[in-house]
DRENDO-1510 file (C-alpha; in Angstrom, 1 decimal, always signed):
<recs>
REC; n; res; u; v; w
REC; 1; UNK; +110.4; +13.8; -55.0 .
REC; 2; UNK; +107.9; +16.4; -54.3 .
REC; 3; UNK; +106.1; +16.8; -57.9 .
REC; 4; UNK; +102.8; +16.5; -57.7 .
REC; 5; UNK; +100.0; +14.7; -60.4 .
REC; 6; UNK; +98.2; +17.0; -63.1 .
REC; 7; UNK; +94.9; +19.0; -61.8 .
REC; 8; UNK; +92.8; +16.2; -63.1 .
REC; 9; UNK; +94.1; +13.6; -61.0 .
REC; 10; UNK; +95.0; +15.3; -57.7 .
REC; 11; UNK; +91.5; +15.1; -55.9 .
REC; 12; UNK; +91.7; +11.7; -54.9 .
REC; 13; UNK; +95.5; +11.2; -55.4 .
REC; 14; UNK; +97.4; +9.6; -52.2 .
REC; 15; UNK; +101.3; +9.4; -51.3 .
REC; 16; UNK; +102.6; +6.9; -48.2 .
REC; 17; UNK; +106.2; +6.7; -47.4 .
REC; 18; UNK; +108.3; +3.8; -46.4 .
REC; 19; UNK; +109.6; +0.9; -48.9 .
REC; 20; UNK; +108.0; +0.7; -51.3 .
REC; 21; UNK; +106.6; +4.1; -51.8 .
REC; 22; UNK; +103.2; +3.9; -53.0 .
REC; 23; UNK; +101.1; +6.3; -55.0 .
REC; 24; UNK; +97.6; +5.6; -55.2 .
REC; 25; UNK; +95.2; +7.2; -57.8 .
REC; 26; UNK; +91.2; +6.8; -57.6 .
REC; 27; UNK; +88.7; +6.8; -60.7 .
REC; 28; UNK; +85.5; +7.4; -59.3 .
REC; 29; UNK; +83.1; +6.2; -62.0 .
REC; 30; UNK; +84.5; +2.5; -61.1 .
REC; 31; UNK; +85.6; +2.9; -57.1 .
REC; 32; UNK; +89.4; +1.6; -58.0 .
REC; 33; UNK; +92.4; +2.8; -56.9 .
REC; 34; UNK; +95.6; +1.9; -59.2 .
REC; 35; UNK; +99.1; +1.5; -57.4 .
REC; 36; UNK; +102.2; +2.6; -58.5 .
REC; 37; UNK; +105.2; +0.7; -56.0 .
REC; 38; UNK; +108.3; +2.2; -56.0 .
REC; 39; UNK; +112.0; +1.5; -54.7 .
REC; 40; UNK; +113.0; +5.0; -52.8 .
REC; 41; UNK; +116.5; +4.0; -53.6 .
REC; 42; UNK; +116.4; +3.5; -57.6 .
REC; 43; UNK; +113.0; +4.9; -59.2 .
REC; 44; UNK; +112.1; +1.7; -60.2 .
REC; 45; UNK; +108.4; +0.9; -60.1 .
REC; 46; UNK; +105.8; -1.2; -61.1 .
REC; 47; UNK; +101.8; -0.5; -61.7 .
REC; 48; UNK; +99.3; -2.1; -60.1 .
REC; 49; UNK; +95.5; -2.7; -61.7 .
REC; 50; UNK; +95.7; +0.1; -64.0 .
REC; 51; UNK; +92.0; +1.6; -65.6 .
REC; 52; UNK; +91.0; +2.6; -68.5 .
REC; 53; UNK; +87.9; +5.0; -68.2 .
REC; 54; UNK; +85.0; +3.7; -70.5 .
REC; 55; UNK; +81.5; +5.0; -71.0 .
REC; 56; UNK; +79.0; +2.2; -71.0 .
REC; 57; UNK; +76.3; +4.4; -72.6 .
REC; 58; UNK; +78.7; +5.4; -76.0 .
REC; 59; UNK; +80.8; +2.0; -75.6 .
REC; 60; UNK; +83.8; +4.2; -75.9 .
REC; 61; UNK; +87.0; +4.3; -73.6 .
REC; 62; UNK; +89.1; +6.8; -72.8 .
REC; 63; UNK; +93.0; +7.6; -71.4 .
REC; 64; UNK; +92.1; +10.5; -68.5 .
REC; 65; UNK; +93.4; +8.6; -65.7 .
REC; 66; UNK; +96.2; +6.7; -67.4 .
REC; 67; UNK; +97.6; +9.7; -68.9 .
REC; 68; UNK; +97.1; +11.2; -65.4 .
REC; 69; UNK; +99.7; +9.0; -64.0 .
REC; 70; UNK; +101.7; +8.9; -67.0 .
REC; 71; UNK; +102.2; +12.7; -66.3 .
REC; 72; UNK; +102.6; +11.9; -62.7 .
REC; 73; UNK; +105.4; +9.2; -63.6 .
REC; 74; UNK; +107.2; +12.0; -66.1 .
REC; 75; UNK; +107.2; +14.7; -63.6 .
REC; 76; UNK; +108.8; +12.3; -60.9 .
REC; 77; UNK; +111.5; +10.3; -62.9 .
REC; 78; UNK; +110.5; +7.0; -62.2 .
REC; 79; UNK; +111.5; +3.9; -64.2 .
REC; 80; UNK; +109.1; +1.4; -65.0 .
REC; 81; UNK; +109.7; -2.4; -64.3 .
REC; 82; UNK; +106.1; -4.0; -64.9 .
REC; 83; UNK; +102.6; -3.7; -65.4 .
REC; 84; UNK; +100.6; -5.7; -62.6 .
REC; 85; UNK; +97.2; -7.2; -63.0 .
REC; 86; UNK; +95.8; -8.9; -59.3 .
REC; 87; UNK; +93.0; -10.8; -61.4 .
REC; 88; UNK; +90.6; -10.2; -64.7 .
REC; 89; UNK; +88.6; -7.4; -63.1 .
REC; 90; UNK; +85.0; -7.7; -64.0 .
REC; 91; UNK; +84.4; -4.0; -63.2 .
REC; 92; UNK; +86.8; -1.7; -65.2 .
REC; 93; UNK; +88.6; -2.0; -68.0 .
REC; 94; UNK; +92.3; -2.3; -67.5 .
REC; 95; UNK; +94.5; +0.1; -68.9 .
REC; 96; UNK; +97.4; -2.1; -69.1 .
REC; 97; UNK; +98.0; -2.6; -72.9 .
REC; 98; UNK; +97.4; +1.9; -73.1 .
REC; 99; UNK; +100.3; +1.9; -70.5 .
REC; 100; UNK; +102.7; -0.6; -72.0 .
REC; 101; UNK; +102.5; +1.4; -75.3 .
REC; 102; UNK; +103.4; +4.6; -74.0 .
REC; 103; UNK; +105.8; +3.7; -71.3 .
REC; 104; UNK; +109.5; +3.2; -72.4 .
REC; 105; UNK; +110.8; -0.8; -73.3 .
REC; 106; UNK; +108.7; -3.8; -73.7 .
REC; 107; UNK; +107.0; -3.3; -70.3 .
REC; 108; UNK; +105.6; -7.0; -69.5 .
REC; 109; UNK; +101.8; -7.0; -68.4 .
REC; 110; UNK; +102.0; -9.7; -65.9 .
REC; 111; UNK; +99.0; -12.1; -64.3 .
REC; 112; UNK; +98.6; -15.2; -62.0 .
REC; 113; UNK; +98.9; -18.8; -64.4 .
REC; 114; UNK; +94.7; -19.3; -63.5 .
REC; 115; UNK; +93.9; -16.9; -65.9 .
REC; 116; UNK; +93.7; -19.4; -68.6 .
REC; 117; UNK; +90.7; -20.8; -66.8 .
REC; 118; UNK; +89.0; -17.6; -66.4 .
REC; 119; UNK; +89.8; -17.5; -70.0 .
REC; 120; UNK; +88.0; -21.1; -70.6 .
REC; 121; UNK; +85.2; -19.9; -69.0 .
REC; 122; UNK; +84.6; -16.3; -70.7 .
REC; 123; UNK; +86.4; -16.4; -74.2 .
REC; 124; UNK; +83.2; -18.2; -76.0 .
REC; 125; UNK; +81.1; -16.2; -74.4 .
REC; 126; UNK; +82.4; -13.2; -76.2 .
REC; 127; UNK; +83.0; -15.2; -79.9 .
REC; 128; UNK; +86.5; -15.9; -78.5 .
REC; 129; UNK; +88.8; -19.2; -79.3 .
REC; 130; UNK; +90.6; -19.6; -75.9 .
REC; 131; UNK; +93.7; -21.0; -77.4 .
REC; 132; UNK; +93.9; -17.8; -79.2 .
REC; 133; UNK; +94.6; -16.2; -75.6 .
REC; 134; UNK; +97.9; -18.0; -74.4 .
REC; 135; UNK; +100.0; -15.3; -75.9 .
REC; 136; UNK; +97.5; -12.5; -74.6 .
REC; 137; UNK; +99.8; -11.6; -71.7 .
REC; 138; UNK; +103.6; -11.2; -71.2 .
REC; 139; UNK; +104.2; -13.1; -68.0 .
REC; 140; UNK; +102.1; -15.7; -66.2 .
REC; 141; UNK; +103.1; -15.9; -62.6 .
REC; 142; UNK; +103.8; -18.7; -60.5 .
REC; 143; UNK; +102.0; -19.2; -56.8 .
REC; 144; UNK; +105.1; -17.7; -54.3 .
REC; 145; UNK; +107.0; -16.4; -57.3 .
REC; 146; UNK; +109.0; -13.5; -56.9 .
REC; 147; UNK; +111.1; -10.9; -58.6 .
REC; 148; UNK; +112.7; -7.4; -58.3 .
REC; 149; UNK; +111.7; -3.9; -58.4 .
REC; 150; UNK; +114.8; -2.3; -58.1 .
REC; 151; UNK; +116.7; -3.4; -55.2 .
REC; 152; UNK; +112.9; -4.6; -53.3 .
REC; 153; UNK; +111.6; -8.3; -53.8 .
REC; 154; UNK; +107.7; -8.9; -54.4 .
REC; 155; UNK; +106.2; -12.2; -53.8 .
REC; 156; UNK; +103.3; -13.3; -55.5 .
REC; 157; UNK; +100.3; -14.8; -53.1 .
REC; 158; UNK; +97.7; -16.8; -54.4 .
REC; 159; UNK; +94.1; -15.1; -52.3 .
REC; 160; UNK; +91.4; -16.9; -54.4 .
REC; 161; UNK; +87.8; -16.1; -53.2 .
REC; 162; UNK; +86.5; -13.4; -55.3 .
REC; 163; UNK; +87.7; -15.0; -58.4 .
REC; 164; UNK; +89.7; -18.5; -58.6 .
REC; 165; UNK; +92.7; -16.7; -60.3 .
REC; 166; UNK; +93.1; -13.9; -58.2 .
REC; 167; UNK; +96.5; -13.0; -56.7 .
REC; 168; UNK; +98.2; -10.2; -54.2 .
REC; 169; UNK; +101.5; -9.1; -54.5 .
REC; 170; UNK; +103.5; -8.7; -51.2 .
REC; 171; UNK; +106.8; -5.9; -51.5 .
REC; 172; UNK; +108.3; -5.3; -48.1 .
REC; 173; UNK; +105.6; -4.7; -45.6 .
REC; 174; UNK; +103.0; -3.8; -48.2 .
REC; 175; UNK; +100.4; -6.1; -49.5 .
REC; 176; UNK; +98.3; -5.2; -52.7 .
REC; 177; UNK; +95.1; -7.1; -52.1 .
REC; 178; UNK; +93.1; -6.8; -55.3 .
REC; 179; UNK; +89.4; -7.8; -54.7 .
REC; 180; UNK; +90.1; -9.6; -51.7 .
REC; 181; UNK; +89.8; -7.6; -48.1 .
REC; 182; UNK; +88.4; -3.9; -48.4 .
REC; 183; UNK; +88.8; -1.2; -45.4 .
REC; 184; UNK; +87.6; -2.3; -42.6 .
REC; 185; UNK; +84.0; -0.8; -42.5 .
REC; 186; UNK; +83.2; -2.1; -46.0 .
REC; 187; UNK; +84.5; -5.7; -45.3 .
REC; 188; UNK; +85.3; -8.0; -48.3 .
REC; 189; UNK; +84.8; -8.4; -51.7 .
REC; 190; UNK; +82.1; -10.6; -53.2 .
REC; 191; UNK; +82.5; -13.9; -53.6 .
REC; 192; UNK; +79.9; -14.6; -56.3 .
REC; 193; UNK; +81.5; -14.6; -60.0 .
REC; 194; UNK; +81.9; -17.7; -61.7 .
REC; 195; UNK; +84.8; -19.5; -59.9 .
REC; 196; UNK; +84.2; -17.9; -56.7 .
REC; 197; UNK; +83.7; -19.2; -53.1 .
REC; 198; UNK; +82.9; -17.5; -50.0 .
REC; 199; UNK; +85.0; -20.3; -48.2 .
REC; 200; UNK; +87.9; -19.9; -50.7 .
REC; 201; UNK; +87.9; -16.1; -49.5 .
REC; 202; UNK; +87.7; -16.5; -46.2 .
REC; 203; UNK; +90.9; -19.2; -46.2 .
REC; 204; UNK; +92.7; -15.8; -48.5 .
REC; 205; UNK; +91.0; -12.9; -45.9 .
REC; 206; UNK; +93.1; -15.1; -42.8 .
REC; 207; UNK; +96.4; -15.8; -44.9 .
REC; 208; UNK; +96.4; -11.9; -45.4 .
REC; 209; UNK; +95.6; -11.7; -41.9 .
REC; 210; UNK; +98.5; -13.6; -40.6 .
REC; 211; UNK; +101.3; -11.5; -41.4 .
REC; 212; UNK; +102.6; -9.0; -39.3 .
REC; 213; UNK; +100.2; -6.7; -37.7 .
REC; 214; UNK; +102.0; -3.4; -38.7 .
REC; 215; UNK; +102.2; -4.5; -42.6 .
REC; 216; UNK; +100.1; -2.2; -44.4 .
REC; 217; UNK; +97.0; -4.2; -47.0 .
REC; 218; UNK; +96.0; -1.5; -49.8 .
REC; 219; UNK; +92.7; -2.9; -51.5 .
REC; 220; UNK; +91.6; -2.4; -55.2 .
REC; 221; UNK; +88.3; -0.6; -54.1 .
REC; 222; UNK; +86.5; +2.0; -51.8 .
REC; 223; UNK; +83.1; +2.5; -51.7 .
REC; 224; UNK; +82.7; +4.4; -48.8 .
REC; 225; UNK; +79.5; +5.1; -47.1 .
REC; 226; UNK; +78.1; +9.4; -46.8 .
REC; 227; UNK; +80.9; +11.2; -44.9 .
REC; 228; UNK; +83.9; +9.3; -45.4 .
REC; 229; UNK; +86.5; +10.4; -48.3 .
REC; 230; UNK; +87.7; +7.1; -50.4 .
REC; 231; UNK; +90.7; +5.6; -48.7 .
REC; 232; UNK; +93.0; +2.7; -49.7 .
REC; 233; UNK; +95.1; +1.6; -46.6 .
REC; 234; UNK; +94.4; +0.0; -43.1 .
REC; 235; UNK; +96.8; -2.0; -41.6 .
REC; 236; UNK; +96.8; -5.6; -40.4 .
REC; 237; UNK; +96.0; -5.0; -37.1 .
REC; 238; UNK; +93.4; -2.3; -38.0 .
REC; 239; UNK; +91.4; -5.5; -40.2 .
REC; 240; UNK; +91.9; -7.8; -37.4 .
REC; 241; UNK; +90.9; -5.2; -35.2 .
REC; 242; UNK; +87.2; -3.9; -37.0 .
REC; 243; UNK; +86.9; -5.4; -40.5 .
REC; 244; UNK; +82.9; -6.1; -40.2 .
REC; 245; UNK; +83.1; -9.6; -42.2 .
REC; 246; UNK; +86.5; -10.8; -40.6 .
REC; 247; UNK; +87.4; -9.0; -37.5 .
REC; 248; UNK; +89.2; -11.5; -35.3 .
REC; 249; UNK; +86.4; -13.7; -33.6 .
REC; 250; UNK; +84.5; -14.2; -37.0 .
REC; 251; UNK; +84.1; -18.1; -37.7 .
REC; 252; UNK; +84.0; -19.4; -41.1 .
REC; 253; UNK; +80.5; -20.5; -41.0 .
REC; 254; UNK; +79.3; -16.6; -40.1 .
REC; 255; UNK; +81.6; -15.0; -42.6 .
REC; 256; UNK; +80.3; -17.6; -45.0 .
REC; 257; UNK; +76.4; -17.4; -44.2 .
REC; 258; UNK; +77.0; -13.4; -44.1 .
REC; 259; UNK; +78.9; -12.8; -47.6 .
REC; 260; UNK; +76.7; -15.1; -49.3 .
REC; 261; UNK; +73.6; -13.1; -48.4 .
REC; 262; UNK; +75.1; -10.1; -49.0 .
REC; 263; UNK; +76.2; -11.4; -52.6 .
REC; 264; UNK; +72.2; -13.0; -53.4 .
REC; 265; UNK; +71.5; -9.1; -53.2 .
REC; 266; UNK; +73.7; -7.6; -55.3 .
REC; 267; UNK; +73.3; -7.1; -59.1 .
REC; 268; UNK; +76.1; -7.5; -61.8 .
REC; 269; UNK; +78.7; -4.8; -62.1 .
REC; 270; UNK; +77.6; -2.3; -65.2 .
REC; 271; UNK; +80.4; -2.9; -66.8 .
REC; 272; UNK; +80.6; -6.7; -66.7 .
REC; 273; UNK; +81.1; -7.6; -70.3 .
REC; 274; UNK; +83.2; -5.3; -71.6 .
REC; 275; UNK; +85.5; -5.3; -68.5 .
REC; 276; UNK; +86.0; -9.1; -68.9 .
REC; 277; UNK; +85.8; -9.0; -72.7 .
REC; 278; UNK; +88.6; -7.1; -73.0 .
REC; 279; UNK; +90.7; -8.0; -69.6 .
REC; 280; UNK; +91.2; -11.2; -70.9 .
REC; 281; UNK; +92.7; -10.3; -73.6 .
REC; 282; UNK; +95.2; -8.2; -71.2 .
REC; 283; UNK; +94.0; -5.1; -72.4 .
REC; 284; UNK; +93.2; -5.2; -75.8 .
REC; 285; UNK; +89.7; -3.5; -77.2 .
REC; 286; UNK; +88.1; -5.7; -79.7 .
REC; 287; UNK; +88.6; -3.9; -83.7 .
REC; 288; UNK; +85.3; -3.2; -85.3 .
REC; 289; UNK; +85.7; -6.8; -86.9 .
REC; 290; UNK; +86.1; -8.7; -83.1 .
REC; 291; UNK; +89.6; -9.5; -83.5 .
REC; 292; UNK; +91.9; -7.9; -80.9 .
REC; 293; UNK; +94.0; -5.3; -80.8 .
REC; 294; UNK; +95.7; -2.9; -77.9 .
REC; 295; UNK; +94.1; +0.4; -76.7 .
REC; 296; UNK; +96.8; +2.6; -78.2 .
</recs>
């Protein structure tokens, strides 16, 4: 399995070995990495917060870094089992209806149940009937659920904080944290956005902290400060070790009174509304009349 992605994708393009393997692909207009999990033993794999690239200023999107990895999944024979969102991102647009087009079979695009009230909250903001959402996505996923990817099991964990439906996914000793704990000198996500809590995400930050120290937590975003490439894994003894907002020692009360000032001085995420317009539909870009349909 040596192939390698296309020239376009291969600056910030990562490989970790163990089980699963994970590949890891960062779009730096939006600081995200997207995950692709794999069983070494039969190809199978699943995607993990896949982006669409969009241009706020033209309001158009664009396929760049999905057809990246769609070349990068061609060139290394892998066989897709599902499409995995860890919450409705409020930063990028997901990529996820793009990928289930292309990709071979009715690939589900699969989310934790709270959407719906994420849903409730957005869809009239954006001339949307919220009941016209339950089919949106494929598979709504339980708290603790799990299923296959190939011969591995992944478990769904509920880490609300950043955003009341948000969920990890947990496949052997790998955790996929979403907007939860970032590398350790960047600390955690905010907790800010309508059905968010700084003491929700504290509560998530510890449950990830609690598993084995040696299991490896691979986090949705980078923004590393001058001098440090983008990274996306630390392990759980490295975030216990140096995180800055929950190193081991850090009470709830200072992680609390030290994420909510951070959050009072940030400013929304450029591309707010059309990320959650369209992520809560799964995917699909509005048609020129507002209705939905996918990104093929």
């Amino acid at each position: 399995m040596r192939a390698l992605p296309g020239e376009s994708c291969r600056e910030h393009f990562r490989a970790f070995l163990g089980s699963p393997l994970v590949f890891s692909f960062f779009d730096k207009q939006t600081s995200t990495w997207t995950y692709l999990a794999v069983d070494p033993a039969t190809r199978e794999f699943v995607v993990i917060d896949p982006v669409l690239d969009y241009d706020n200023t033209t309001g158009t999107a664009s396929t760049q870094t999905a057809d990246c990895i769609l070349d990068f999944i061609k060139r290394k024979g892998l066989k897709i089992s599902r499409i995995l969102e860890t919450h409705a991102h409020a930063d990028h647009l997901t990529a996820s209806q793009y990928l289930k087009a292309k990709l071979p079979g009715n690939v589900p695009v699969c989310i934790g149940k709270r959407i719906t009230q994420v849903q409730k909250m957005f869809a009239p903001r954006y001339g949307l009937d919220p009941a016209s959402l339950a089919d949106a996505f494929d598979i709504y996923l339980e708290d603790d659920e799990e299923f296959k990817i190939g011969e591995l099991s992944c478990r769904v964990i509920h880490i609300p904080g950043h955003t009341v439906d948000h969920i990890g996914y947990v496949i052997g000793k790998s955790a996929f944290t979403g907007d939860s704990i970032f590398m350790p000198d960047i600390g955690s996500a905010r907790a800010d956005f309508p059905g968010g809590n700084a003491k929700d995400l504290y509560s998530s930050l510890h449950r990830l902290l609690a598993s084995p120290q040696d299991y490896r937590l691979f986090p949705c975003h980078d923004y590393p400060p001058e001098g440090r490439d983008p990274n996306c894994i630390a392990t759980v003894d490295e975030q216990r070790q140096s995180n800055v907002h929950v190193k081991t020692g850090i009470s709830e009360s200072c992680f609390i009174k030290v994420r909510e000032a951070r959050d009072a001085t940030l400013t929304a995420p450029k591309l707010l509304h059309p990320s959650l317009r369209v992520n809560i539909c799964a995917g699909r870009l509005p048609s020129e009349d507002g209705s939905r349909r996918t990104s093929e």
